[in-house]
N, C-alpha and C positions, 0 to 999 in steps of 0.2 A: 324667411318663408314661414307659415302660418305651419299649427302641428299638424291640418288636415289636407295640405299640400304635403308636406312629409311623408305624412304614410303613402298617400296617393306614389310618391317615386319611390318610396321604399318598395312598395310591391309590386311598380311597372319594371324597375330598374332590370330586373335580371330578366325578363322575357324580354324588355328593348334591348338588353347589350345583344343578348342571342339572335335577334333579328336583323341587329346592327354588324353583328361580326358577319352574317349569311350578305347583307345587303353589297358592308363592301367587298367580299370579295369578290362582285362580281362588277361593282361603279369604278376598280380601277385600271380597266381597260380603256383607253381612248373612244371605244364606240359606245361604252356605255354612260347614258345621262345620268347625271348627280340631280337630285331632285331637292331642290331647297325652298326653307320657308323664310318667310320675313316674320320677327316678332317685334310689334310695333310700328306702327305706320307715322313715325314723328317726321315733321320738319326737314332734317336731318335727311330721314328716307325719300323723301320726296325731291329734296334738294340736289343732294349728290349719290347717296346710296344704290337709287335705285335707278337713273339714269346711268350711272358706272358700270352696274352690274350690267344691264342690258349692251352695253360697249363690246363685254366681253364675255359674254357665258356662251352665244353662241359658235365660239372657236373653241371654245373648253368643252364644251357637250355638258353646261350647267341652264336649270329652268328654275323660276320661279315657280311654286305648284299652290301655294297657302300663304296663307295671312293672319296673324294670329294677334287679336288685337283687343283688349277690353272695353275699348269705347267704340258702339254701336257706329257711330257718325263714322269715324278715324276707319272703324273695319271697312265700310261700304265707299267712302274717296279710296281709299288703298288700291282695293281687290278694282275700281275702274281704271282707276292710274293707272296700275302694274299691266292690264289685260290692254289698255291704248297703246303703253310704249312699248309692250313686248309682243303684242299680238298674242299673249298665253291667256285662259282664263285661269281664276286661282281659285280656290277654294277658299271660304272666310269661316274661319276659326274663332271664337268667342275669348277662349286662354289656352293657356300652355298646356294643362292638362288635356285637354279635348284636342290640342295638336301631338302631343305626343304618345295619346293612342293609336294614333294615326299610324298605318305602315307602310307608308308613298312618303316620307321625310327620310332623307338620308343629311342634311344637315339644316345648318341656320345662322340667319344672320339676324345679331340682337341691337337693334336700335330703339330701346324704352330707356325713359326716366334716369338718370346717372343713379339715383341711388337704388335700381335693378338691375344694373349689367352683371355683376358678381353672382346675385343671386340665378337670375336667369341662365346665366353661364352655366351654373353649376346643375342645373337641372339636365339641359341644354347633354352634357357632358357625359351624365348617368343613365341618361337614356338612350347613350351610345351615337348621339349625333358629334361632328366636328360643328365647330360655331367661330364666327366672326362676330368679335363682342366691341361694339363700339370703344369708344375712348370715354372717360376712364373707365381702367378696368373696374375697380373699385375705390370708396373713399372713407372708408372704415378699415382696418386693420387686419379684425375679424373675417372681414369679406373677402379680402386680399390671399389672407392664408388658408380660409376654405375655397376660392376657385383653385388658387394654385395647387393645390390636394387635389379637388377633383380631376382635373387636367393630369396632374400626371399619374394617378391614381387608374384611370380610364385608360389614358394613350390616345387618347384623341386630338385631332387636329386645330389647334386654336390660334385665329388673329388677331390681333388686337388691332381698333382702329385707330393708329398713330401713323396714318400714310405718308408723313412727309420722309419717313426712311426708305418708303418709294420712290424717291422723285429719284432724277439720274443727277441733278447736282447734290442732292445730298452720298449720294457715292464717290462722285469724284475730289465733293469738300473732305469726305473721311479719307481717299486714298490717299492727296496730298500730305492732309496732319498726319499720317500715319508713313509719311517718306521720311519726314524730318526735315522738309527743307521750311515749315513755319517757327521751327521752333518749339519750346515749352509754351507750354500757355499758361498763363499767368492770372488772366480776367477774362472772363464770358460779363458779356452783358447786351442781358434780353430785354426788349417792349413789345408791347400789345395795346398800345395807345385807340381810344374810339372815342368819339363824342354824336353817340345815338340813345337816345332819350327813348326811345321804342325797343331795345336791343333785350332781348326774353321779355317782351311784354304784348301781350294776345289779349286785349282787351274784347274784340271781337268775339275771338273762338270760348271766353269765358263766359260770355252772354249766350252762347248757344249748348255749351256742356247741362245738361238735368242729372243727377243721379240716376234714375230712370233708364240711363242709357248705359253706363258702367258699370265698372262694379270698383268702389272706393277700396274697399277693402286688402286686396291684390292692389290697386295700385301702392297703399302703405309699405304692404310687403315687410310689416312687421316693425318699418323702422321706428311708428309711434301710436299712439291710441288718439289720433286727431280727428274730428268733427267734418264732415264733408263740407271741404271747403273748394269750387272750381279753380281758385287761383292760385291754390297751391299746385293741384292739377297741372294746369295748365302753364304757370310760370313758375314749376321747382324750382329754377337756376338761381330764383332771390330768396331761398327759405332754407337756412341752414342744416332744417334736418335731413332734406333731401340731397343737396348741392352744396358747394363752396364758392357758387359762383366763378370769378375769374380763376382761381384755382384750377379749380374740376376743369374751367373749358381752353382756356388758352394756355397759361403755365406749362398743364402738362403735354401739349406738345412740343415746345420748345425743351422742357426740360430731358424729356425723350431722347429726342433728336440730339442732345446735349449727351446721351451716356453711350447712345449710337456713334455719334462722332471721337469721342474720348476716349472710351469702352472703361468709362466708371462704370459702375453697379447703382449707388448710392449715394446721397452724402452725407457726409459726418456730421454735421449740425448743420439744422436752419433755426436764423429768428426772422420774422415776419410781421405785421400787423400792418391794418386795413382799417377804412372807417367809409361812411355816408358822408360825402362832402358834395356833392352833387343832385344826387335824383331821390329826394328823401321823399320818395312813394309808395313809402310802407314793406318796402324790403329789408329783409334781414339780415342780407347778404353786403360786404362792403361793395360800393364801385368804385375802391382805387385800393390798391394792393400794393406791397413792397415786401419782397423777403430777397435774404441773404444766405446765400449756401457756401458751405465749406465742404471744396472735394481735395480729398487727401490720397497718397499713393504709397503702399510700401516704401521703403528709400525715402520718404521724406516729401517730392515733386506734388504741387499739387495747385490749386487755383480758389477764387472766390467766384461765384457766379451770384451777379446783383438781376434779379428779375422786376420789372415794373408796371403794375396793368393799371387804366384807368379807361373811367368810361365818362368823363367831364370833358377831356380834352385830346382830339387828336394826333399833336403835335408829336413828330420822331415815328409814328405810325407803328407795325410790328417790322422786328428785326431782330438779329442774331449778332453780335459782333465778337470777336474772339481776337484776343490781344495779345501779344508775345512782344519780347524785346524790340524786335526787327519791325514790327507793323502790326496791322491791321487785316482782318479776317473777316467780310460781310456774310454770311452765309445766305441771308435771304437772297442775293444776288451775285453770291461765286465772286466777290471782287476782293484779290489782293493787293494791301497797299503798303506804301513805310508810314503811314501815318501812324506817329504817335512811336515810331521805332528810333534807336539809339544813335544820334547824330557823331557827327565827327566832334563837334567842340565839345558837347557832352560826354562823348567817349574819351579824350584826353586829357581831360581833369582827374580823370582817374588813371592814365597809363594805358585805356584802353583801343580797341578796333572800333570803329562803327558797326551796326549795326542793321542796316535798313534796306527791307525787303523791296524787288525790283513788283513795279505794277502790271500785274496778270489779270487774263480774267478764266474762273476755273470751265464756264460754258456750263451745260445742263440748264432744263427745267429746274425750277424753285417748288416753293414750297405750296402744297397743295389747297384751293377752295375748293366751291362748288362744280366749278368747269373743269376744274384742273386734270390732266391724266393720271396722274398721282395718285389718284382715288382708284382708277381704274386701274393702276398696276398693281398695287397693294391687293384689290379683291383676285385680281389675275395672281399673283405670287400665292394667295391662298387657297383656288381653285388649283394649282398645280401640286400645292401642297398635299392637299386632299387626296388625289388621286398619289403619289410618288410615298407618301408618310413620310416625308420630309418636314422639317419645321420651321414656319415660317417666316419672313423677314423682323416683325411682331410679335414674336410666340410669348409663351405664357410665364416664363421670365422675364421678357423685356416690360410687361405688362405690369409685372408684379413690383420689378425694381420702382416700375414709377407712380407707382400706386404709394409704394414705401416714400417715396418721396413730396406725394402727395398728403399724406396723411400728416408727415412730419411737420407741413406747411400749415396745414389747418391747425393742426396741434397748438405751435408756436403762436399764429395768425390771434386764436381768440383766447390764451392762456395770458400773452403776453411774457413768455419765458420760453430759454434757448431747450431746442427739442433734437436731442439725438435718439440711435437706434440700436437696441438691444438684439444682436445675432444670435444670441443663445436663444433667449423667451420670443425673440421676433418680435419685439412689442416699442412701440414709441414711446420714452423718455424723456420726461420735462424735467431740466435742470432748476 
């Protein structure tokens, strides 16, 4: 954030907590509406965000009221979207300051830019709103350990948007591992395979952004001193100062769902690297990814997790597979198998039993897109949270661990060296 955004919350900060602590204690009664805004009108929001919310705010007694949006264009599609699917009209808000004078917001859901969700959070936080902060949380470090301060610092209610710890098979894939009847795990191994040549690429909506109509500046948000450029704008996902690309967008929900299902925190080291082997169209960012993580456990027990994204080739598609002695563990699809688990001939060269898990299937929804209800339970679990000060399925730890994990990736990714994590200083580590 810029110093003249600073001051601006430094001296809203203590009249919004006090209007914030008046507001909820009276939003957490079931009759009363929780009044929330959208910051950002991306993709994203339009996609799932804000058809989800409309699913279910009306049984939570939640409204959309604002729309807080830098680009002229982005504010005025929003505020018609939002007042079509929900039949509410919304107010359209130019930025976050001009929304957070406001005192009709009791919270927010942040869907801008990956290298704004931290930031925005944090504002978000101080001026006494709870917030639903897209995924990732953060991808800077620094970022990471200022929301995390301001969150618990406030008390305030925060989700992270990693919905697939919504879905009701990823519950009943975690009850299982957590019975003991799969076994240690031994190897996690994730894809996110695509081959779409158009995938973060709005060549359209870059021919229609002017200056004129934004404000570049806020969208920086401090990260660089760069020249108004619309397709940084527009396609952050491929310019490293903004994004990590496959990182930032697919990794961390698998890895997520990865520390949800195991109940790691972190991991001990990753090494990683990426390269342009495909869509060499002047991005920064690689499209094909490979990193290696080491999760370690007191006592010694612990696993590799190989993660692999490309955007050349669709082949193996995204999936979760989790490996133990006995079989195989699909998560994207709740299917347990012996594949790959400890035969009989195998087991008797050594003196041993077999091995090999009987084929189940665990049931549940998978893991969440666009349609998915996943989306829609995760904003329901946060809307419930809202009201109860309960913390959410998401909260600002779980946020934070993969953020930590996220960072470590990038780190390793363009250093080319093994990247662990320093608990003391909190800071990532290149061997």
């Amino acid at each position: 954030m810029s110093s003249n955004v600073n001051r601006r919350l430094f001296l809203r900060t203590a009249s919004s907590a006090a209007m914030a602590a008046s507001s909820y204690a009276q939003v957490r009664g079931a009759n009363d509406r929780v009044r929330v805004a959208l910051v950002g009108f991306s993709d994203r929001a339009r996609a799932a965000l804000v058809p989800a919310f409309a699913k279910v705010s009306r049984a939570q007694n939640f409204s959309l009221v604002a729309l807080s949006d830098i680009w002229s264009v982005r504010r005025n599609e929003g505020a018609g979207f939002i007042n079509r699917l929900t039949d509410t009209p919304v107010a359209k808000v130019r930025n976050n300051d001009e929304l957070y004078d406001r005192k009709d917001i009791d919270a927010v859901i942040i869907a801008t830019a990956d290298h704004q969700h931290a930031a925005h959070g944090v504002e978000a936080v101080k001026t006494g709103r709870d917030a639903y902060i897209e995924k990732p949380l953060a991808n800077r470090i620094q970022d990471a350990r200022a929301i995390l301060e301001a969150v618990r610092s406030t008390g305030r209610i925060v989700q992270i948007g990693t919905q697939r710890r919504s879905s009701t098979r990823a519950a009943r894939v975690r009850e299982f591992l957590q019975s003991g009847a799969f076994g240690d795990i031994n190897m996690v191994q994730l894809t996110a395979n695509f081959n779409q040549p158009s995938r973060w690429r709005r060549p359209d909506v870059i021919a229609a952004l002017r200056p004129e109509d934004t404000d570049w500046t806020r969208f920086l948000a401090g990260r660089s001193t760069d020249s108004w450029d619309p397709r940084k704008y527009v396609e952050f996902r491929l310019f490293r100062t903004y994004s990590s690309g496959i990182p930032d967008q697919w990794m961390v929900h698998q890895i997520d769902l990865l520390h949800m299902l195991t109940g790691m925190e972190r991991p001990r080291s990753v090494v990683a690297s990426g390269g342009i082997y495909q869509w060499a169209d002047g991005r920064e960012n690689p499209d094909t990814v490979t990193a290696v993580f080491e999760y370690a456990q007191a006592g010694g027990k612990g696993f590799q997790a190989l993660f692999t994204g490309r955007m050349g080739n669709a082949a193996g598609g995204s999936r979760d597979l989790y490996c133990s002695s006995g079989g195989t563990l699909e998560v994207t699809t709740g299917q347990v198998s012996p594949d790959g688990g400890l035969t009989e001939k195998a087991a008797a060269t050594a003196g041993m039993k077999p091995n090999l898990l009987e084929s189940r299937s665990l049931g549940g929804t998978g893991k969440a897109d666009a349609a998915d209800d996943s989306i829609a339970a995760h904003l329901e679990n946060w809307m419930q949270c809202v009201r109860s000060r309960r913390q959410p399925i998401a909260d600002i730890t779980a946020g934070y661990n993969h953020s930590v994990a996220l960072c470590m990736t990038v780190a390793a990714m363009r250093s080319g060296r093994r990247a662990t994590f320093d608990d003391k200083s909190q800071q990532v580590v290149l061997g």
